[in-house]
Every structure is written in structure tokens, then in C-alpha cells.
ZAMARGU-4260 file (C-alpha; in steps of 0.2 Angstrom, whole numbers, plus 5000, padded with zeros to 4 digits):
<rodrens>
0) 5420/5438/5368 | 5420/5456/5368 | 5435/5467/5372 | 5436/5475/5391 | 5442/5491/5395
5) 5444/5499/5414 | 5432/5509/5417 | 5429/5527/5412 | 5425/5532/5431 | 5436/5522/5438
10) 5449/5532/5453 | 5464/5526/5459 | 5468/5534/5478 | 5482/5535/5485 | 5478/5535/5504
15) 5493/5538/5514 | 5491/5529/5529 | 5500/5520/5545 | 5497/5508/5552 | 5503/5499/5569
20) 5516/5510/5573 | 5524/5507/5591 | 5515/5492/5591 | 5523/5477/5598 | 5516/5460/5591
25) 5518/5442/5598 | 5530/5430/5586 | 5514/5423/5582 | 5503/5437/5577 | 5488/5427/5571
30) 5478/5421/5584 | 5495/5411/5591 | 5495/5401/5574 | 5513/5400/5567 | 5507/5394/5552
35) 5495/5406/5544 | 5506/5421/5553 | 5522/5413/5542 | 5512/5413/5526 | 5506/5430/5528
40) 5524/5435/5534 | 5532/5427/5519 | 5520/5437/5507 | 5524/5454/5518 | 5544/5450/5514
45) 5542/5450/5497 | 5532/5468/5494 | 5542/5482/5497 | 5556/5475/5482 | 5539/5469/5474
50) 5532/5482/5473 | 5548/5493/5469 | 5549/5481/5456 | 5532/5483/5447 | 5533/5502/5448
55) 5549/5503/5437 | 5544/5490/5425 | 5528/5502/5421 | 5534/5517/5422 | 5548/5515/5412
60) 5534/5518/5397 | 5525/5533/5405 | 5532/5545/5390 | 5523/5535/5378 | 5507/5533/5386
65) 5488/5541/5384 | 5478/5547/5395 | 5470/5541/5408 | 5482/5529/5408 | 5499/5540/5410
70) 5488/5547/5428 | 5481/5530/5433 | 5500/5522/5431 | 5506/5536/5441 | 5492/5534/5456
75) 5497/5515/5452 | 5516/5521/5459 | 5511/5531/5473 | 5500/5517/5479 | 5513/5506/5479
80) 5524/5517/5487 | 5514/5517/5503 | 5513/5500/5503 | 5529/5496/5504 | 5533/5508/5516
85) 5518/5500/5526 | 5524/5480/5523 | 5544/5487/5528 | 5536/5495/5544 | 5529/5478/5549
90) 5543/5468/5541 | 5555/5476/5553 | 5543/5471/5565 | 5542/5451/5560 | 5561/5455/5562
95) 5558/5463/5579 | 5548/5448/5582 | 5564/5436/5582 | 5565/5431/5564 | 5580/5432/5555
100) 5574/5441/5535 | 5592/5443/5529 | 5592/5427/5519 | 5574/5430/5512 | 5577/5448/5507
105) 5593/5442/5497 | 5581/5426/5491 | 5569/5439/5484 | 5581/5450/5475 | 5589/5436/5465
110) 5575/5432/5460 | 5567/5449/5454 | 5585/5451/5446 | 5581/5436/5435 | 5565/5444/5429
115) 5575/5461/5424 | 5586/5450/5414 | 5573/5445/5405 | 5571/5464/5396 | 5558/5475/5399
120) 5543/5469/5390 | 5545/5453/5398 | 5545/5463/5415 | 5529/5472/5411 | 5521/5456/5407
125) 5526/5448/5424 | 5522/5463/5433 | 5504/5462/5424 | 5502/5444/5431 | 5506/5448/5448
130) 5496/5460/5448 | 5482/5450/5443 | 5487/5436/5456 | 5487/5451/5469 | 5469/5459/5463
135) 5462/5441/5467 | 5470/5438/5483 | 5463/5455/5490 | 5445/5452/5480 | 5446/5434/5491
140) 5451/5440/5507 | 5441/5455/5507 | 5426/5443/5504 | 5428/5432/5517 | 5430/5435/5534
145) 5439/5421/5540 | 5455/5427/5531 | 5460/5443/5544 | 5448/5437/5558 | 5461/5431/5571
150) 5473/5447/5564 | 5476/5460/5579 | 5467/5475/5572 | 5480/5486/5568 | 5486/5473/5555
155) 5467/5468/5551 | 5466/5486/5544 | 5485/5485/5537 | 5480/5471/5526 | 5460/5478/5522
160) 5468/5494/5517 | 5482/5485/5504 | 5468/5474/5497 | 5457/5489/5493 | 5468/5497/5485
165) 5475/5482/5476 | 5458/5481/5469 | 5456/5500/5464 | 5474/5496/5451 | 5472/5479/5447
170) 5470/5484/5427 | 5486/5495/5428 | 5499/5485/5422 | 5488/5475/5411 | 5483/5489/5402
175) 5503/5495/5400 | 5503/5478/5394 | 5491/5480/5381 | 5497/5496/5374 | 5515/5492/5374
180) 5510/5477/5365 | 5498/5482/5352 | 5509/5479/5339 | 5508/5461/5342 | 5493/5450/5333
185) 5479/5444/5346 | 5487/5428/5345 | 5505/5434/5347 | 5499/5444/5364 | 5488/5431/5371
190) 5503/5418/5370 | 5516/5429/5375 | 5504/5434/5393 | 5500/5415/5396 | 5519/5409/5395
195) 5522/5422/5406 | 5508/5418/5419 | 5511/5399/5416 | 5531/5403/5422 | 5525/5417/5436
200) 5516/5405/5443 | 5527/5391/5446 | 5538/5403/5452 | 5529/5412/5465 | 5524/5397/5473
205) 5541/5388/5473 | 5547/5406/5479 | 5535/5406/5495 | 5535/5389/5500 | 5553/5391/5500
210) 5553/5406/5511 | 5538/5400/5522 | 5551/5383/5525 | 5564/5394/5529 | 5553/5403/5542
215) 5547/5387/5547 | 5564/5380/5551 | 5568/5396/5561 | 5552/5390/5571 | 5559/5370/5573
220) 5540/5366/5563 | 5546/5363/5547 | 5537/5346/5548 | 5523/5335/5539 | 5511/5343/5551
225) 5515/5360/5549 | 5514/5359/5530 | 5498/5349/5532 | 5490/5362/5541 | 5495/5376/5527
230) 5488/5365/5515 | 5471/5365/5524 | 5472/5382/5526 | 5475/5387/5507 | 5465/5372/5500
235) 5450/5371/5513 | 5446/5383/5527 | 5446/5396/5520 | 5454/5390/5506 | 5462/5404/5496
240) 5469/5392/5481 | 5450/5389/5479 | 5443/5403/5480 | 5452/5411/5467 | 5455/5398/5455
245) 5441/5402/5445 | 5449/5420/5443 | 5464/5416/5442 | 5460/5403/5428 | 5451/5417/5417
250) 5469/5425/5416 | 5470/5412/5399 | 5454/5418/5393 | 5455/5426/5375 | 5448/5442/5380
255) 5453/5443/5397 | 5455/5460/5405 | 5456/5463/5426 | 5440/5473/5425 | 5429/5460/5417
260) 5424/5458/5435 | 5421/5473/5443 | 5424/5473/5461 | 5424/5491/5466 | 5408/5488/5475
265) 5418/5478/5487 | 5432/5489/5490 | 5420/5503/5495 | 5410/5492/5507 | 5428/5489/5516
270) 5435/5505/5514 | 5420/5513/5525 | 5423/5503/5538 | 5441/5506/5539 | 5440/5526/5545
275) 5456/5528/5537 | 5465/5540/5544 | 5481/5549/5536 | 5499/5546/5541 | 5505/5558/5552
</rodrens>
């Protein structure tokens, strides 16, 4: 398999946006469902540490690196900086919304915590693989619109614009990755990202399904049929687990690079329709 590089052309924008600001949303944003609105609320809880997160662990080799890369890492971090301004604006109002966050948000930085601890190297590599599993959520929900279709518009655009520009960085932290590693035999590197992804991923999912119980509880549905119907939702109709299982899977490719599938086609096609407008 030949070797994969981002592409020479590629931009990375920074769009400073705002979305929904004096908006007031119903607890159940999403067409009354309080199921799909907790899961989307439970990712929106973990972005702005997230996100905070990721940034350090890459730019904490900006002195090091080449161009284009040093640039695109520090698009990358402006990027990420309006989203997580963004996801805190609509977290306060989940918050506003009734829901208690407290416990979440101190949830969520225990568990960033035990990746620091970890050392840096091993940060970059988790950062790299939530990345990738953030570049195929946006690729799938960008795709299909049954994902955002019952979303008020204000956070229909919110969530376009995010996954746009998850899509323009998506090779980011993989290629810190590759060039912090390069050291390393192919072997060496390929083993060390796939015990990463294998451990990011059980955690990420234990991690939300814990919060999205805890949001459940707050609810009084933290019940067979409420579970039931998030497993239809991720497994089914639409059926995100599904649709990106394929990419997700190609993570343990030997080989693998972000941009073997290129997707800025997509983003473009969404980001016309947007009229994105800057923050004011």
C-alpha cells in the first residue's frame, strides 16, 4: 500500500463564527426526542476540555515541526478554539435547559487527566485517534441528512459548520503523529497507534454512555427503552456506528493516513449552503 500524504493544496479556515446566541432551546432540542438530543448533548460536554486538550498535546511540538505542517497545526488550534467556544455557548445553554453538567464536566477531566499522565507521545497518539474518530462522524453526518434534520436551524448550522471543519484538519494530529514518530520502525509505529485506538475506543464509548446515563437519570428515562432506542438510533436509522465502521476500521490499515479518503468535496458542498457569517 502506498504511503499517503495531506494534500499539497489542502487549507485549513478558521471561520469565526456564532451560532444561536440569545436563543432559548426546549430541554428537548431535537424534534422533542430526549434521546438523540442527550447523545448529541453528551458529545457537546466533552469538546471544549477536548478540544483544549488535543491543541496542547500538538502544539507542544510546534518548534520542531516543517512546513506546512507547523501552519496547518496552528489553523488546527485556532479551529478548535472557536469550537470550543461554540460547544461552551450551547453547553451553558443544555445547562440553561435544566441539566445539571457539574458532575460531567469533573467526569471529563479525570479522564483527560489520565491521558496526560500517560506522557506526551502517548497524548499525541490519543489526540490523532480522536481526531480520526471526529473526521468520520462529521464525513457521516454531513452525508446523511437524517443526522441534523429534526435539529432547530441555529444548531443545524452549529454542528454543519463543526463537521466541516473537522474534515478540513482531520490529517493534523496524525501527521504530528508521524513526524514525531519517525524514529520508530513501521512496525513499532503501527503497533503503538493501534493499542492506542484499540484503548481510545473502549474508552470513549464507556465515557459517553456513562454521561448520556447520567443525563438520562436527570430525565427519569434511564431505562431499557430508552437505551433501546439509542441503540436503534446509532446501529440502524441512521445508524452512525454503521456508517462509519468501514472508516473507522481502516485506522489499523498499514498504511493508513486520514486523507486516503478525501472528502473536501463534501465539506465545500456544505459549507455553501451555510452562509457563514462571522462572529460579531
Amino acid at each position: 500500500m502506498t504511503a499517503v500524504e495531506s494534500p499539497a493544496d489542502l487549507k485549513i479556515q478558521p471561520r469565526d463564527v456564532a451560532f444561536g446566541r440569545g436563543e432559548a432551546y426546549p430541554r428537548w432540542w431535537c424534534g422533542g426526542d430526549p434521546v438523540v438530543t442527550t447523545f448529541f448533548n453528551a458529545l457537546s460536554l466533552t469538546f471544549p476540555q477536548g478540544e483544549s486538550f488535543f491543541v496542547n498535546s500538538v502544539r507542544r511540538y510546534l518548534p520542531e515541526l516543517p512546513e506546512p505542517l507547523r501552519s496547518q497545526v496552528e489553523e488546527f488550534a485556532q479551529q478548535e478554539a472557536f469550537h470550543s467556544r461554540e460547544h461552551m455557548a450551547f453547553n451553558r445553554q443544555v445547562a440553561a435547559g435544566g441539566y445539571e453538567t457539574k458532575e460531567i464536566d469533573a467526569l471529563i477531566r479525570k479522564d483527560i487527566q489520565a491521558s496526560k499522565d500517560a506522557g506526551p507521545e502517548v497524548e499525541l497518539a490519543v489526540t490523532a485517534a480522536l481526531e480520526h474518530f471526529t473526521g468520520i462522524f462529521a464525513h457521516a453526518w454531513l452525508s446523511d441528512p437524517r443526522h441534523f434534520k429534526d435539529f432547530p436551524e441555529e444548531l443545524r448550522r452549529l454542528w454543519a459548520w463543526h463537521s466541516v471543519e473537522e474534515i478540513e484538519h482531520k490529517g493534523v494530529a496524525f501527521d504530528t503523529f508521524l513526524f514525531v514518530t519517525r524514529d520508530l520502525s513501521p512496525f513499532k509505529r503501527w503497533l503503538f497507534r493501534a493499542m492506542v485506538m484499540r484503548k481510545v475506543t473502549t474508552d470513549f464509548w464507556k465515557e459517553r454512555f456513562r454521561d448520556i446515563g447520567l443525563l438520562f437519570k436527570q430525565d427519569e428515562i434511564d431505562n431499557a427503552g430508552s437505551w433501546w432506542r439509542l441503540v436503534r438510533y446509532l446501529v440502524f436509522a441512521p445508524g452512525l456506528f454503521r456508517q462509519v465502521l468501514g472508516p473507522y476500521l481502516a485506522w489499523y490499515l498499514p498504511g493508513f493516513h486520514p486523507w486516503r479518503h478525501d472528502d473536501r468535496a463534501l465539506a465545500a458542498e456544505v459549507e455553501t449552503k451555510l452562509s457563514l457569517a462571522p462572529a460579531t
